[in-house]
MIDOSE-1310 file (N, C-alpha, C; in nm, 2 decimals, decimal comma, always signed):
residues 84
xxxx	+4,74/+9,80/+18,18/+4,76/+9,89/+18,07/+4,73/+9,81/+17,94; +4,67/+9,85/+17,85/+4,62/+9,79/+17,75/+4,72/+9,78/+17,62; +4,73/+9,75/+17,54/+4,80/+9,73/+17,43/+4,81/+9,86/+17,31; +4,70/+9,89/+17,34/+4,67/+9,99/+17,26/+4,74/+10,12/+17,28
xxxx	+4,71/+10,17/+17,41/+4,81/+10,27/+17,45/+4,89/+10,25/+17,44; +4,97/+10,23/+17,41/+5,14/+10,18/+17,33/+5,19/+10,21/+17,25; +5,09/+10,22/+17,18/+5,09/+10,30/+17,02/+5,15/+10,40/+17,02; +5,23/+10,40/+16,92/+5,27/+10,56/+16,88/+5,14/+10,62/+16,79
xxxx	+5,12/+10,75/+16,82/+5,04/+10,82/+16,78/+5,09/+10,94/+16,70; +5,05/+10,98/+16,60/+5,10/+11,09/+16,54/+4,94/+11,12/+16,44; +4,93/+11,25/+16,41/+4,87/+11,33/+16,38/+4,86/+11,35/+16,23; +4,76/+11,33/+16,15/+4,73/+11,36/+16,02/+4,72/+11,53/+15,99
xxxx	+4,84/+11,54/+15,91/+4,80/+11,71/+15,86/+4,69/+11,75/+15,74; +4,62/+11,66/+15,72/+4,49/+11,69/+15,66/+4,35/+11,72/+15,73; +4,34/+11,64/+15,83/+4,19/+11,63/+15,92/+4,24/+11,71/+16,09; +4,40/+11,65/+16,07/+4,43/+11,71/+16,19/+4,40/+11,59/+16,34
xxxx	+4,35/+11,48/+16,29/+4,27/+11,39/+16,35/+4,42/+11,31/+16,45; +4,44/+11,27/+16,58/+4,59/+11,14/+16,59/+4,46/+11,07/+16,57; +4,56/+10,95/+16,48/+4,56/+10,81/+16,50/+4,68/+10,70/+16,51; +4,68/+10,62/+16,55/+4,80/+10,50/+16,58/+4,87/+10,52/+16,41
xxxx	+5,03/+10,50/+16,41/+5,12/+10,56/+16,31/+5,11/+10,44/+16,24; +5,06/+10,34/+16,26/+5,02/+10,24/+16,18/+4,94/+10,25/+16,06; +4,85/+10,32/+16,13/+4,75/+10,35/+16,03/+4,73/+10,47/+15,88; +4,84/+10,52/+15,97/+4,92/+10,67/+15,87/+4,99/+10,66/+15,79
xxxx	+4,98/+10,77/+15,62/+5,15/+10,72/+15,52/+5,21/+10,82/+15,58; +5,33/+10,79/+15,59/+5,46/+10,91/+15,63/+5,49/+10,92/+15,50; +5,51/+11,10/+15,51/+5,56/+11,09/+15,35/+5,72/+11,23/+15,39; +5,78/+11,20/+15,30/+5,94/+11,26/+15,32/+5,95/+11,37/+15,24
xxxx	+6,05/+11,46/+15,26/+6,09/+11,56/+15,11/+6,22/+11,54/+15,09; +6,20/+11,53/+14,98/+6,32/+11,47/+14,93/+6,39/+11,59/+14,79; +6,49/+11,67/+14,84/+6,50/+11,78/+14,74/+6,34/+11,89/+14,79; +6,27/+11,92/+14,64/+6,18/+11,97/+14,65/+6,04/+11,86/+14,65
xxxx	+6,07/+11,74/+14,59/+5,99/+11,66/+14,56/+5,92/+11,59/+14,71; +5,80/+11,54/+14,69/+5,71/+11,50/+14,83/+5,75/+11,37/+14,78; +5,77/+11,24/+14,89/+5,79/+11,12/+14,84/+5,71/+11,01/+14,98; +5,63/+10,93/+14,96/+5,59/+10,82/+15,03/+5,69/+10,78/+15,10
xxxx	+5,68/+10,77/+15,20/+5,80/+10,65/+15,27/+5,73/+10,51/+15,34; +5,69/+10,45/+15,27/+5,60/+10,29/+15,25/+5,70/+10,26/+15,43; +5,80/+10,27/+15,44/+5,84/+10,13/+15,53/+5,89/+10,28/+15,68; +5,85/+10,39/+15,65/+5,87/+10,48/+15,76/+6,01/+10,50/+15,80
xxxx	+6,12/+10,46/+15,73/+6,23/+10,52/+15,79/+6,33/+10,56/+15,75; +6,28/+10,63/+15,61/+6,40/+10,75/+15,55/+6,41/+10,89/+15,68; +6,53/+10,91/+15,63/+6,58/+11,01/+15,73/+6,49/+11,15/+15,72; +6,50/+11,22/+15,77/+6,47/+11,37/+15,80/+6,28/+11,36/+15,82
xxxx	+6,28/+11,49/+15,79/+6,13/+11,54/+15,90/+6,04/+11,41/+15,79; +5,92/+11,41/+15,85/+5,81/+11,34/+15,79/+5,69/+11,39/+15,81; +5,60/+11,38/+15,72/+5,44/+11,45/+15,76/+5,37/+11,31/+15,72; +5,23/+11,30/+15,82/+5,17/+11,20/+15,85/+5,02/+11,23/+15,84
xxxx	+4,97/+11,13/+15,67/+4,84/+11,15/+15,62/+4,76/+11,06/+15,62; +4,62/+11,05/+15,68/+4,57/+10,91/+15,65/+4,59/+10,86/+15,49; +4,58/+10,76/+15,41/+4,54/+10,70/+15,28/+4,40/+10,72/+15,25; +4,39/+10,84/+15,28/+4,22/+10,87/+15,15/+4,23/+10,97/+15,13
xxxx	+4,18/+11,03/+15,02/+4,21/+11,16/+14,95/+4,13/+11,28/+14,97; +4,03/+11,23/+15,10/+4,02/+11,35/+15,15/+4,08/+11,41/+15,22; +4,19/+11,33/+15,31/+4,30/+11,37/+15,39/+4,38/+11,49/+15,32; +4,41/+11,40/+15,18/+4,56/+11,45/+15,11/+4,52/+11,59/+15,06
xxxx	+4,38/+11,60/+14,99/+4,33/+11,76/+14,93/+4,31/+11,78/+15,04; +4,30/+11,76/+15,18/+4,24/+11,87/+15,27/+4,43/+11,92/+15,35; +4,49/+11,83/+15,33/+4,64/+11,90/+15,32/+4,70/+11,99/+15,21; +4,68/+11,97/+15,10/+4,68/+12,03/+14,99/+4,61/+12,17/+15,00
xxxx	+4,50/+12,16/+15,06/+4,41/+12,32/+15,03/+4,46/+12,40/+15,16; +4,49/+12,35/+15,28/+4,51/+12,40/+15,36/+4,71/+12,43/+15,39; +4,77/+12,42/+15,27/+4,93/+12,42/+15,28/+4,97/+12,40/+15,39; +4,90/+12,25/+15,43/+4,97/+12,21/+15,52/+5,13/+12,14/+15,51
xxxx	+5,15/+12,08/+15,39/+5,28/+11,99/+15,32/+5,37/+12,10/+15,36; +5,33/+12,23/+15,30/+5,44/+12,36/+15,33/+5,45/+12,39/+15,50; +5,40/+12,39/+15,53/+5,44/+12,43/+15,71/+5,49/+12,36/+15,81; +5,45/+12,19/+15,75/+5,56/+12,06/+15,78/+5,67/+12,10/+15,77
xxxx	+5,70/+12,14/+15,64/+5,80/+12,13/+15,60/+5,89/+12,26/+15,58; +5,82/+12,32/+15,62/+5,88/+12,51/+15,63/+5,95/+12,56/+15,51; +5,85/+12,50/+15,39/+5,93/+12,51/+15,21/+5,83/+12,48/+15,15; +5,77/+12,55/+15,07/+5,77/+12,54/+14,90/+5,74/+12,37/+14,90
xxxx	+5,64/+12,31/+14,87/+5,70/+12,17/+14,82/+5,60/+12,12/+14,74; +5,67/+12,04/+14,63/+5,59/+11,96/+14,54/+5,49/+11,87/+14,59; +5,44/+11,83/+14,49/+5,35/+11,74/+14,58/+5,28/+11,64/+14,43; +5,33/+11,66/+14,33/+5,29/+11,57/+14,21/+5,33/+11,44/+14,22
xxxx	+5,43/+11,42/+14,25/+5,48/+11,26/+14,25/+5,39/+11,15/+14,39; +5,31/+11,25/+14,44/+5,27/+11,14/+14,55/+5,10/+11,15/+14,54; +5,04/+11,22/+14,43/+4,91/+11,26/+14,43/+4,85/+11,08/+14,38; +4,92/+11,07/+14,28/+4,82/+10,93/+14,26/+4,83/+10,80/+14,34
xxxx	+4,92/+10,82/+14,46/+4,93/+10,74/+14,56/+4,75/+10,76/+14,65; +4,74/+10,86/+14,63/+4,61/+10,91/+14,74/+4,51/+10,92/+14,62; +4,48/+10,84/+14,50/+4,36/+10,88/+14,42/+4,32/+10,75/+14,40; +4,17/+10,71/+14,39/+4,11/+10,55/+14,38/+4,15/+10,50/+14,31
């Protein structure tokens, strides 16, 4: 068994794509506010986006942040994390 399989895998709600959770930002809600979680281990639900901004508007256009999260949710505070 290879190393790789090992990996946790979790799924980009942008492309919809798994890749290894390594390679993913988890991001938290926090109140109403969307917030990065850089080190993955604030508490409660998390949604998982590659770092490119196609990812992030194709979550954005498709409310996906809202159906993660089964709310309404901001999303200003974490936009210029995902912009060049």
């Amino acid at each position: 068994m290879s190393a790789e399989s090992n990996l946790p895998l979790r799924t980009c709600v942008g492309c919809r794509k798994r890749s290894a959770k390594k390679g993913l930002v988890r991001l938290v809600l926090i109140g109403s506010q969307l917030k990065v979680d850089k080190e993955a281990k604030q508490d409660g639900r998390g949604a998982y986006v590659h770092q490119t901004q196609e990812c992030f508007e194709a979550a954005m256009n498709y409310s996906a942040f809202d159906r993660s999260f089964r709310k309404k949710v901001d999303v200003s505070d974490v936009q210029s994390f995902f912009r060049p």
